[in-house]
Biopython code that builds the backbone (N, CA, C, O; Angstrom):
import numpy as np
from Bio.PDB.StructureBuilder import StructureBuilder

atoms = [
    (1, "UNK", "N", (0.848, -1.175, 0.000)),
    (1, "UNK", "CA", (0.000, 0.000, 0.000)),
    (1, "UNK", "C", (0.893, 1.237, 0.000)),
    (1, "UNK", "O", (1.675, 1.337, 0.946)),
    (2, "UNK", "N", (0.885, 2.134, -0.874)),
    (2, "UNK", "CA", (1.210, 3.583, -1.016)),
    (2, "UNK", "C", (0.700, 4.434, 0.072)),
    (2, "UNK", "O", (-0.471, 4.460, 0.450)),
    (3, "UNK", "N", (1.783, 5.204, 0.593)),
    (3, "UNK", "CA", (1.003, 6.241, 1.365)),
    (3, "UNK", "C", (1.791, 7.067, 1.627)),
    (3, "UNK", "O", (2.980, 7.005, 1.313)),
    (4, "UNK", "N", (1.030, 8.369, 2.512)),
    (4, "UNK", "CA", (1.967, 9.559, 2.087)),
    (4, "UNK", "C", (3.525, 9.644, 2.882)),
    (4, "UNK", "O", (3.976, 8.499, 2.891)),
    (5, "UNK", "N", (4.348, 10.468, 3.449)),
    (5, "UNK", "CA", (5.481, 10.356, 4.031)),
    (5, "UNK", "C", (5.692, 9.750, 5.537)),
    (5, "UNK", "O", (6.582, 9.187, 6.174)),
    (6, "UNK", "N", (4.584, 10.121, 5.697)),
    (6, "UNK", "CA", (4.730, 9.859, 7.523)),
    (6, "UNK", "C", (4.474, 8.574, 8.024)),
    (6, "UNK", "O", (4.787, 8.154, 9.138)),
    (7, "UNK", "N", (3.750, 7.839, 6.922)),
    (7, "UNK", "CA", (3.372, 6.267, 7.213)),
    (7, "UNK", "C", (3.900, 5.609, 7.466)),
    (7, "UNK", "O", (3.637, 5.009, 8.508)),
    (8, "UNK", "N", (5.326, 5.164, 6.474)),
    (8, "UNK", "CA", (5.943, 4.549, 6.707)),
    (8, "UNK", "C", (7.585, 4.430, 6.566)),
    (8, "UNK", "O", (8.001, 5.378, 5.900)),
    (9, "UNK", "N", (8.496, 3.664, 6.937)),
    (9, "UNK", "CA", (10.022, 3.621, 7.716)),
    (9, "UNK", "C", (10.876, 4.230, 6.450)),
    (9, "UNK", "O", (11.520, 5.279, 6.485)),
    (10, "UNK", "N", (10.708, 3.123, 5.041)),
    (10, "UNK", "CA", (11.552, 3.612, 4.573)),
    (10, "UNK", "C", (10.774, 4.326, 3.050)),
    (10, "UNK", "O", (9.672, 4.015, 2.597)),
    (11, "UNK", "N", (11.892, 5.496, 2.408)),
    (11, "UNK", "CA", (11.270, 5.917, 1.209)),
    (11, "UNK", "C", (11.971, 5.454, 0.601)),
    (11, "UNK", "O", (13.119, 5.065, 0.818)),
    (12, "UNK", "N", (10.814, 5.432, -0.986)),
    (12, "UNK", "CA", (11.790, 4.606, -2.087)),
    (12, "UNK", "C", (11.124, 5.820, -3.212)),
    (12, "UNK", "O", (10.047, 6.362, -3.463)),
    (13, "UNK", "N", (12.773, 5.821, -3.746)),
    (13, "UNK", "CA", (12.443, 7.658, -5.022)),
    (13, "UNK", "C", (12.010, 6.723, -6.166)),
    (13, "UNK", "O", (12.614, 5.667, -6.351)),
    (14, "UNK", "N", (10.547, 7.250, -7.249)),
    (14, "UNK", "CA", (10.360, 6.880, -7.991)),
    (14, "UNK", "C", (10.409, 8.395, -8.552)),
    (14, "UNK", "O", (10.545, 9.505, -8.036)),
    (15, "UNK", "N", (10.152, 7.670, -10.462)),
    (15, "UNK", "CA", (9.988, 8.764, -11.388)),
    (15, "UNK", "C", (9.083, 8.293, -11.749)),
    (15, "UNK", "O", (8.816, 7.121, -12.012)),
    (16, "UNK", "N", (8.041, 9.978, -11.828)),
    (16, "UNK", "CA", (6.977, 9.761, -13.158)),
    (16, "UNK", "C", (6.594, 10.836, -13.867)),
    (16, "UNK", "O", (6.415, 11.923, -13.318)),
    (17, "UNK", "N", (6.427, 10.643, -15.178)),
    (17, "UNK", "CA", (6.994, 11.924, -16.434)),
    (17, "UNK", "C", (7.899, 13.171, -15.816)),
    (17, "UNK", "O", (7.583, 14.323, -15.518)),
    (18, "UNK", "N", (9.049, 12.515, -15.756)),
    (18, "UNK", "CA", (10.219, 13.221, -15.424)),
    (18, "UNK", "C", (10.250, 13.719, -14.219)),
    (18, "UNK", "O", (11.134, 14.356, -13.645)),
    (19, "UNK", "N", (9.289, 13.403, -13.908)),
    (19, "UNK", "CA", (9.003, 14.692, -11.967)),
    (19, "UNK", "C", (9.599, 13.173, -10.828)),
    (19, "UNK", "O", (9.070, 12.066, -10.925)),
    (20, "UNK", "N", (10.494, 13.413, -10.055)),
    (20, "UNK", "CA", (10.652, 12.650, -8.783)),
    (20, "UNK", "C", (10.179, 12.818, -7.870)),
    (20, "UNK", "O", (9.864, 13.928, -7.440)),
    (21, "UNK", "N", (9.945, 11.445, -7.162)),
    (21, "UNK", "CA", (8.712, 11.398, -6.232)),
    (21, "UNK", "C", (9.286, 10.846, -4.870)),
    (21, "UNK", "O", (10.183, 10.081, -5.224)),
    (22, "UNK", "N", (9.218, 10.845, -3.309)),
    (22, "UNK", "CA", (9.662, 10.209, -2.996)),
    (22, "UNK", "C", (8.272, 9.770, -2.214)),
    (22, "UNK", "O", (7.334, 10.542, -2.018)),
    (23, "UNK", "N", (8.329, 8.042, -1.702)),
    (23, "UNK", "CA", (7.040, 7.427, -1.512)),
    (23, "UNK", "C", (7.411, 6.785, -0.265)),
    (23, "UNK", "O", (8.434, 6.101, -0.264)),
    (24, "UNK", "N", (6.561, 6.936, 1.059)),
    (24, "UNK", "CA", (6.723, 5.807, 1.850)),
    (24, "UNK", "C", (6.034, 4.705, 1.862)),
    (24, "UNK", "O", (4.918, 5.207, 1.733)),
    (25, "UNK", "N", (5.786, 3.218, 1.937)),
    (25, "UNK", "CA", (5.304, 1.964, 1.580)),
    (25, "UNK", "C", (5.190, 1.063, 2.308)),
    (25, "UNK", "O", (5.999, 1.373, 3.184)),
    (26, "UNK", "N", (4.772, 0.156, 2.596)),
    (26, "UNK", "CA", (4.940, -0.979, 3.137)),
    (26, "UNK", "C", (4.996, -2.078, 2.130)),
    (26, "UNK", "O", (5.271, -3.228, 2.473)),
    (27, "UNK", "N", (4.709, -1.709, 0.740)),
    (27, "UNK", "CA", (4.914, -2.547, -0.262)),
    (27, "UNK", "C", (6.765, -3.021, -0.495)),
    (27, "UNK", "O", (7.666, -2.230, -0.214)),
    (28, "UNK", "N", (6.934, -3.964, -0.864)),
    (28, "UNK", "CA", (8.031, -4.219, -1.543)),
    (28, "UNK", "C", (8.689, -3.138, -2.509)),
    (28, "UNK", "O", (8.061, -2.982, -3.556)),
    (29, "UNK", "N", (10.022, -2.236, -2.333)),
    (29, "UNK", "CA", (10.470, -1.887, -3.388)),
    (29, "UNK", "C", (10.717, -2.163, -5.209)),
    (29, "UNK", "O", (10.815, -1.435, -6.196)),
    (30, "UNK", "N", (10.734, -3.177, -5.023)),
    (30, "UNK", "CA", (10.612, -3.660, -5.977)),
    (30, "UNK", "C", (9.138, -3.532, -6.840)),
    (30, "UNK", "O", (9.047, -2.981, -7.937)),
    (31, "UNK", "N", (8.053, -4.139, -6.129)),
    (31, "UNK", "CA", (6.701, -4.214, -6.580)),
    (31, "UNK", "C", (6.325, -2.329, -6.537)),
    (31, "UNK", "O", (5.586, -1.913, -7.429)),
    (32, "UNK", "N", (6.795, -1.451, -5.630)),
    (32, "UNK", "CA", (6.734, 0.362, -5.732)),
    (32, "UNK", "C", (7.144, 0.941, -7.516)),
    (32, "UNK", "O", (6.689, 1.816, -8.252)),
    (33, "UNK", "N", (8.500, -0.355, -7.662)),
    (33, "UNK", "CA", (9.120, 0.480, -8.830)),
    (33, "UNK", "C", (8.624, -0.280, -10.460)),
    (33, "UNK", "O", (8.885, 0.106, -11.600)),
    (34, "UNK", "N", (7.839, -1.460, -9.995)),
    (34, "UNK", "CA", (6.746, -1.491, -10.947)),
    (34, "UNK", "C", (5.895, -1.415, -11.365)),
    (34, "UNK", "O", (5.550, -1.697, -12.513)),
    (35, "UNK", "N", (5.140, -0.862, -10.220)),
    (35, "UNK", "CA", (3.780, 0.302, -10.166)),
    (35, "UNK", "C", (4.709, 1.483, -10.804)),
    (35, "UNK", "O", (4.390, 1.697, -11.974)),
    (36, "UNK", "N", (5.233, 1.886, -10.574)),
    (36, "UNK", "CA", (6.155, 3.506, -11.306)),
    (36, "UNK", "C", (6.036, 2.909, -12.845)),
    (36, "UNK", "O", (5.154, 3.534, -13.436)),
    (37, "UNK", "N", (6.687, 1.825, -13.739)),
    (37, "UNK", "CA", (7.010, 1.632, -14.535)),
    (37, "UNK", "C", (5.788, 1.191, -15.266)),
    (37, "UNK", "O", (5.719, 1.310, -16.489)),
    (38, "UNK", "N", (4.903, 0.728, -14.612)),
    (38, "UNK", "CA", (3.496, 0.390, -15.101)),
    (38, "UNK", "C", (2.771, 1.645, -16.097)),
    (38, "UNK", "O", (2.424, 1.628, -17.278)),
    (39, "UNK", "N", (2.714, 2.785, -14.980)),
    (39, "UNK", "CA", (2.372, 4.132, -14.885)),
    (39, "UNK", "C", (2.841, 5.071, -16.003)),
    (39, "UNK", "O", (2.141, 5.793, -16.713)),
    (40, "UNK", "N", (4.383, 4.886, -16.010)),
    (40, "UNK", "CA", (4.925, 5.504, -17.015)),
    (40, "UNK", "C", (4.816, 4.982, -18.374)),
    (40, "UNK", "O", (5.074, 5.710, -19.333)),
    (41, "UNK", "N", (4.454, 3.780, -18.516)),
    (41, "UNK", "CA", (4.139, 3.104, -19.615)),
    (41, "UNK", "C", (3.079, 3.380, -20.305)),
    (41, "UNK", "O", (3.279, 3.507, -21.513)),
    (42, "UNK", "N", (1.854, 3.534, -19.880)),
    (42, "UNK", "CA", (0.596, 3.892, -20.000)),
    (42, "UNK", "C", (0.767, 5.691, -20.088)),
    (42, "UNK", "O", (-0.024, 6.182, -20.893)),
    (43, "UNK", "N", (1.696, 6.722, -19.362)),
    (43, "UNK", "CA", (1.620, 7.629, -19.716)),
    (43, "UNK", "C", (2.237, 7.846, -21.021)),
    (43, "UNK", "O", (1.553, 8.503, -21.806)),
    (44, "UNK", "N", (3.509, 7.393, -21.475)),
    (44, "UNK", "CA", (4.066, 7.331, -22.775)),
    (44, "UNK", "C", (3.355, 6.970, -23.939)),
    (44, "UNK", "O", (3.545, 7.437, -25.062)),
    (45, "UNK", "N", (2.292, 5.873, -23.526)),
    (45, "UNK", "CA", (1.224, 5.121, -24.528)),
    (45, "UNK", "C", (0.141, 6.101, -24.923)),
    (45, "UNK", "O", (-0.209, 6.195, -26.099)),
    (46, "UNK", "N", (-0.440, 6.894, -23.878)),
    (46, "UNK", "CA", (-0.861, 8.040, -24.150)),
    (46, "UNK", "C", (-0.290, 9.164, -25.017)),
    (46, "UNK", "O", (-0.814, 9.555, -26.061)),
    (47, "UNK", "N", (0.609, 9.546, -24.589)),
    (47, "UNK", "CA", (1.694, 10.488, -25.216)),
    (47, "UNK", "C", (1.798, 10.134, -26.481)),
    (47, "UNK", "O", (1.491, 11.040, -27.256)),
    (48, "UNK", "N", (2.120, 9.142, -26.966)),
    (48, "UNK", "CA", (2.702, 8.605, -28.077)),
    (48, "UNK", "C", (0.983, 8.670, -29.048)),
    (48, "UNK", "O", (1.282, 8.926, -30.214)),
    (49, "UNK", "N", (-0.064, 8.573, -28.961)),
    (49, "UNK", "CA", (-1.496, 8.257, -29.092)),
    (49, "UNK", "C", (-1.866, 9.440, -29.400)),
    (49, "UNK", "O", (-2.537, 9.693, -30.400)),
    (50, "UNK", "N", (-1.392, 10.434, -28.421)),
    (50, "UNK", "CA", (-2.392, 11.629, -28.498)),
    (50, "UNK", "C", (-1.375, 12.965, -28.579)),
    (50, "UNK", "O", (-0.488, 13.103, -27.736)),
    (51, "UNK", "N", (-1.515, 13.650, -29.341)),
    (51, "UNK", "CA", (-0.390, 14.769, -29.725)),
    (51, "UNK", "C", (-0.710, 15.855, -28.755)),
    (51, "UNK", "O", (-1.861, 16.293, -28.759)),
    (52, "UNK", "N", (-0.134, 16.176, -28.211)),
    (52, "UNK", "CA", (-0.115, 17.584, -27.379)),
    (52, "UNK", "C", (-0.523, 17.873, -26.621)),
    (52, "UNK", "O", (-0.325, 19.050, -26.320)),
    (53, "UNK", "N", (-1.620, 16.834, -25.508)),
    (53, "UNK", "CA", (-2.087, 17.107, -24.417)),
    (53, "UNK", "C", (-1.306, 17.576, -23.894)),
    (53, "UNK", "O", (-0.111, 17.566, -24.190)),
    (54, "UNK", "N", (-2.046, 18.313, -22.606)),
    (54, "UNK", "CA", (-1.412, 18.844, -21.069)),
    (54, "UNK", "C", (-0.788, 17.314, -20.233)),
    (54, "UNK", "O", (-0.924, 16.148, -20.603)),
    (55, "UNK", "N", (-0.174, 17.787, -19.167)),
    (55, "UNK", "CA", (0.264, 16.854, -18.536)),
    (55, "UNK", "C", (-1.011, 15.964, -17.645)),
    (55, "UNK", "O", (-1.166, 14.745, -17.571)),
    (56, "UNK", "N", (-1.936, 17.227, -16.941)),
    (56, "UNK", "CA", (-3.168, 16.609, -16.651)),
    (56, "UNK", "C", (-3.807, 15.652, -17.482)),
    (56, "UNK", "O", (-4.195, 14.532, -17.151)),
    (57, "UNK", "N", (-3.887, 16.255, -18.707)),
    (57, "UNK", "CA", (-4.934, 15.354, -19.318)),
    (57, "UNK", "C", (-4.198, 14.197, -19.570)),
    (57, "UNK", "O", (-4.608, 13.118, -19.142)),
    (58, "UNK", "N", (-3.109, 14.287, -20.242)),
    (58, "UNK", "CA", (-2.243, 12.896, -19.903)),
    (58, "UNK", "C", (-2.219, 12.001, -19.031)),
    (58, "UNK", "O", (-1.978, 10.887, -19.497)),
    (59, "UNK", "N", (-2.425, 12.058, -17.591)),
    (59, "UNK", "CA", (-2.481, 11.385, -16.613)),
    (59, "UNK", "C", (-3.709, 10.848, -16.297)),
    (59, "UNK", "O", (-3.815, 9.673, -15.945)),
    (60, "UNK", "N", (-5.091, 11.950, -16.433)),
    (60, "UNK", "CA", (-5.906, 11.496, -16.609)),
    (60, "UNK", "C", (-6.602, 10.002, -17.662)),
    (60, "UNK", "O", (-7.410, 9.094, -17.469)),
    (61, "UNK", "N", (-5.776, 10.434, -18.712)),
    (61, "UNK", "CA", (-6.207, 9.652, -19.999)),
    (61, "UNK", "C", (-5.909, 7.929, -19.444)),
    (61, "UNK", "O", (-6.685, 6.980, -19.335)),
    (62, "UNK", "N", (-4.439, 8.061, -19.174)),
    (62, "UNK", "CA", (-3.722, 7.010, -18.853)),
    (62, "UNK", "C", (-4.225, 6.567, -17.161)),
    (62, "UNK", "O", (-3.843, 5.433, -16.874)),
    (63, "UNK", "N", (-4.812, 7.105, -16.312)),
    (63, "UNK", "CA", (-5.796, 6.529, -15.031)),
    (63, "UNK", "C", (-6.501, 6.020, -15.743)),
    (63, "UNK", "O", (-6.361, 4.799, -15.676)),
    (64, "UNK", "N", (-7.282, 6.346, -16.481)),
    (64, "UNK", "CA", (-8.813, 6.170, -16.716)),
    (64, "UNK", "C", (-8.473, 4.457, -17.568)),
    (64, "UNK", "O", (-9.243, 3.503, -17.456)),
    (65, "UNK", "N", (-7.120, 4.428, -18.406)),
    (65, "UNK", "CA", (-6.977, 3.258, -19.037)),
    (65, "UNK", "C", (-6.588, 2.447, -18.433)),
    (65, "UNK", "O", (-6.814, 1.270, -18.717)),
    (66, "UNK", "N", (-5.727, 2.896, -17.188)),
    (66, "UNK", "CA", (-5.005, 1.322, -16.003)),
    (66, "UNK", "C", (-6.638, 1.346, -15.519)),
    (66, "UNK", "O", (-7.121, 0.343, -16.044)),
    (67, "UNK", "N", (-7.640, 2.009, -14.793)),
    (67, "UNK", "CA", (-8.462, 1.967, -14.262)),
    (67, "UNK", "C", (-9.418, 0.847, -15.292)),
    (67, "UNK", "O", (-9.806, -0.224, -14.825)),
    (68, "UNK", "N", (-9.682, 1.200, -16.526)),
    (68, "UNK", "CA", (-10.201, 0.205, -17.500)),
    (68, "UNK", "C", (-9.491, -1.039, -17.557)),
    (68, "UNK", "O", (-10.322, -1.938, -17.689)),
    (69, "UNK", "N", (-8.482, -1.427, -17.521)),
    (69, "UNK", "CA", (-7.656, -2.422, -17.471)),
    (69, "UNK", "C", (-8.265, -3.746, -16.072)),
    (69, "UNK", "O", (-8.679, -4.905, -16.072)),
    (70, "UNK", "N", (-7.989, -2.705, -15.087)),
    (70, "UNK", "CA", (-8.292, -3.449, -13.810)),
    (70, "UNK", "C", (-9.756, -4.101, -13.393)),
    (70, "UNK", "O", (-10.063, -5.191, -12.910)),
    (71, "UNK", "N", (-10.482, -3.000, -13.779)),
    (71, "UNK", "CA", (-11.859, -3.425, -14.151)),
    (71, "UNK", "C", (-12.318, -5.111, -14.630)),
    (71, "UNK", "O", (-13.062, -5.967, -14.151)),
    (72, "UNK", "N", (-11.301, -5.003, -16.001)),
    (72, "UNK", "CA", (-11.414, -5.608, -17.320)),
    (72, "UNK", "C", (-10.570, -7.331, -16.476)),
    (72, "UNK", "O", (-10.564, -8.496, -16.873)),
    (73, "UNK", "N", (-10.195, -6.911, -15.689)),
    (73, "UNK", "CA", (-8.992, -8.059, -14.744)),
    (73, "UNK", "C", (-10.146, -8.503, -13.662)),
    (73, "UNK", "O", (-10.462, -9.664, -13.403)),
    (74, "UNK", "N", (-10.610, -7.503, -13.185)),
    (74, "UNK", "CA", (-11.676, -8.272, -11.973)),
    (74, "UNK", "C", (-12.746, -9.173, -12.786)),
    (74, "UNK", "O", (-13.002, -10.303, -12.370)),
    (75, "UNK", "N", (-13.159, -8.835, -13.558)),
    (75, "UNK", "CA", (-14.503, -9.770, -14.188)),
    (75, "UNK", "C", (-13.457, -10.759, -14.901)),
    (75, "UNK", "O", (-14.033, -11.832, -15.075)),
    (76, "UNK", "N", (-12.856, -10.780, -15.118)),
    (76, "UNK", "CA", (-11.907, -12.165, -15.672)),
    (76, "UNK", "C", (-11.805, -12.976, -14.617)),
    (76, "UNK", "O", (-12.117, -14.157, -14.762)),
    (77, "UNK", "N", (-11.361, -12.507, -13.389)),
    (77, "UNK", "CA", (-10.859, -13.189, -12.054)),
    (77, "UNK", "C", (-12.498, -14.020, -11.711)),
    (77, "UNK", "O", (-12.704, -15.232, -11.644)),
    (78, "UNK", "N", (-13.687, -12.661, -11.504)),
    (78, "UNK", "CA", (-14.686, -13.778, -11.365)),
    (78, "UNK", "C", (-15.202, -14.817, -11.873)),
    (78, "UNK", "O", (-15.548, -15.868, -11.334)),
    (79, "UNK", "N", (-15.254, -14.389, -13.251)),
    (79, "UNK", "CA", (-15.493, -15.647, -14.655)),
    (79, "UNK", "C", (-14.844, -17.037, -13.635)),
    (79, "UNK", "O", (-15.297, -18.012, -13.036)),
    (80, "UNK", "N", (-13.232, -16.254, -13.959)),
    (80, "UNK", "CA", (-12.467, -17.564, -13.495)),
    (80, "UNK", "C", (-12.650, -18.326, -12.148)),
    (80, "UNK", "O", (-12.383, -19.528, -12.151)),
    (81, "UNK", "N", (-13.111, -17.695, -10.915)),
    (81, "UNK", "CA", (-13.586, -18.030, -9.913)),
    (81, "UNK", "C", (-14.885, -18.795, -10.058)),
    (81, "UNK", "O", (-15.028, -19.855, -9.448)),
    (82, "UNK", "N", (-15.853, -18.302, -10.848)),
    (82, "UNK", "CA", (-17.127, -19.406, -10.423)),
    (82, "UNK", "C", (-16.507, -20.745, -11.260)),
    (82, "UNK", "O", (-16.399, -21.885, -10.808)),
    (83, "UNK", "N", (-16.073, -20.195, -12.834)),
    (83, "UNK", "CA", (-15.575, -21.468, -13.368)),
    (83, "UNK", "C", (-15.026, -22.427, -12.136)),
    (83, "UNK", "O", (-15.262, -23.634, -12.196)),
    (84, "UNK", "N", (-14.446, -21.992, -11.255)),
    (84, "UNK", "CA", (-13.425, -22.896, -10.428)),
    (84, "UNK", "C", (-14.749, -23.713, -9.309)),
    (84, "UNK", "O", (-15.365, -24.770, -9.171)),
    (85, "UNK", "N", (-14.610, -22.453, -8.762)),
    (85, "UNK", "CA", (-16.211, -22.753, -7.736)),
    (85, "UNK", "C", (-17.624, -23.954, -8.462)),
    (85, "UNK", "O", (-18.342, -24.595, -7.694)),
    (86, "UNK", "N", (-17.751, -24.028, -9.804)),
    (86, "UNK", "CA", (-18.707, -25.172, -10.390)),
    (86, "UNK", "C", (-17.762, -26.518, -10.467)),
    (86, "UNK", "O", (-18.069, -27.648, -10.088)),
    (87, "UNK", "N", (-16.574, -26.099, -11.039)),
    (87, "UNK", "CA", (-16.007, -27.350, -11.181)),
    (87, "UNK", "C", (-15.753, -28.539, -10.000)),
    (87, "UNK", "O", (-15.638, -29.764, -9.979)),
    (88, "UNK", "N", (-15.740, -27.537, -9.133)),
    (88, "UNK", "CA", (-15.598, -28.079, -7.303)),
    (88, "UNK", "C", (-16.352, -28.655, -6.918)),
    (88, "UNK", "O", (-16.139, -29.661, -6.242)),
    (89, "UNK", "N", (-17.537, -28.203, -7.225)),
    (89, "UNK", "CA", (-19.140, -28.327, -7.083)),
    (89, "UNK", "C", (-19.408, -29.882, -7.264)),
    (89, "UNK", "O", (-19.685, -30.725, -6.410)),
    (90, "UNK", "N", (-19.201, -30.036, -8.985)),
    (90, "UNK", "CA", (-19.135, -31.291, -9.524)),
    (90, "UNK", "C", (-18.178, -32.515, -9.268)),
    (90, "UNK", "O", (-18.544, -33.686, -9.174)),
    (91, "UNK", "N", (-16.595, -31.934, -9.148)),
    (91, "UNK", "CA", (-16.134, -32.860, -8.713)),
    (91, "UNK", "C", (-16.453, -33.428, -7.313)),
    (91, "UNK", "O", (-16.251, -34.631, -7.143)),
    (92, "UNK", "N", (-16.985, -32.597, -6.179)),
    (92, "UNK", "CA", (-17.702, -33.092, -5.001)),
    (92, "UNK", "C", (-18.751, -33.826, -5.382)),
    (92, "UNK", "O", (-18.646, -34.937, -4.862)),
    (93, "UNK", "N", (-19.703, -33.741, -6.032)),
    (93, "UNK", "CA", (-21.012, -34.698, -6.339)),
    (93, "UNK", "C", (-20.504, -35.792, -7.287)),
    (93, "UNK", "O", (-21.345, -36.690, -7.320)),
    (94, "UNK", "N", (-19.716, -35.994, -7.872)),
    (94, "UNK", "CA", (-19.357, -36.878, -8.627)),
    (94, "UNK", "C", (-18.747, -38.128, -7.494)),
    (94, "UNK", "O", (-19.021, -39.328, -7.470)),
    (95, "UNK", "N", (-17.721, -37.234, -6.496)),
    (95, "UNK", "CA", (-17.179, -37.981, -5.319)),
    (95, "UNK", "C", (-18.227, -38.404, -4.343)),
    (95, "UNK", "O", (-17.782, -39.180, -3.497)),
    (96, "UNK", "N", (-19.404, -38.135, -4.230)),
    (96, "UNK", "CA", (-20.489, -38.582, -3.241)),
    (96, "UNK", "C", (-21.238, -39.493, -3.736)),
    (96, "UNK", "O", (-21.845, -40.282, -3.012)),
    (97, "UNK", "N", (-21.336, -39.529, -5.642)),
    (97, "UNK", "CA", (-22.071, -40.327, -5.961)),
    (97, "UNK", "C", (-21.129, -42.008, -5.815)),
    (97, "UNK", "O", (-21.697, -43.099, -5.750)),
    (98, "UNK", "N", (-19.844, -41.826, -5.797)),
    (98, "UNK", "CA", (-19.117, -43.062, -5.558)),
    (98, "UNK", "C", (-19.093, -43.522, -4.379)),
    (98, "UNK", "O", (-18.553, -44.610, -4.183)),
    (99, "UNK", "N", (-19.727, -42.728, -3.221)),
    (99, "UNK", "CA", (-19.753, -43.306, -2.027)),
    (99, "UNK", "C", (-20.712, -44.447, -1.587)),
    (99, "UNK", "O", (-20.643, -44.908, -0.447)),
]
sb = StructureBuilder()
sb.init_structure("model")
sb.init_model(0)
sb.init_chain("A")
sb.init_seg("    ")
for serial, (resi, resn, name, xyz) in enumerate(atoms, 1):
    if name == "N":
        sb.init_residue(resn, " ", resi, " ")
    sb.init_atom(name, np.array(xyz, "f"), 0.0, 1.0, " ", f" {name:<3s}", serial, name[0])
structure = sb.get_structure()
């Protein structure tokens, strides 16, 4: 979890569109500096997409698409969860009918 300076022990400096940031975490450094790289990816993808926005709207553009993304990841996860949850289902009744 991200949070602001006072939260937590240690900071870890990220970049995003050129501006440095420094972040306190309880997340893994590692997993901090691929949320950064995630971020910047999607802002460049923007950038590269759309000629001349502001920096706002840039950031905006590129939230709104990790935000679509994640969305697009939870209903996959459930799909994949009931899929799992029926299959369970059946292999239990299949195992009761052998009893």
């Amino acid at each position: 979890m991200l949070g602001n300076l006072g939260d937590m022990e240690n900071p870890i400096r990220i970049r995003i569109l050129d501006n440095e940031y420094l972040l306190r975490s309880d997340e893994d450094p590692a997993q901090v500096n691929e949320i950064a790289k995630l971020v910047n990816d999607k802002l460049d993808e923007v950038r590269k997409n759309s000629d001349k926005l502001s920096e706002g709207k840039t950031a905006i553009l590129a939230a709104f698409d990790i935000a679509g993304d994640y969305l697009r990841l939870l209903k996959e996860k459930d799909v994949l969860l009931r899929d799992v949850q029926d299959r369970c289902r059946l292999m239990s009744r299949q195992i009761e009918s052998l009893e």
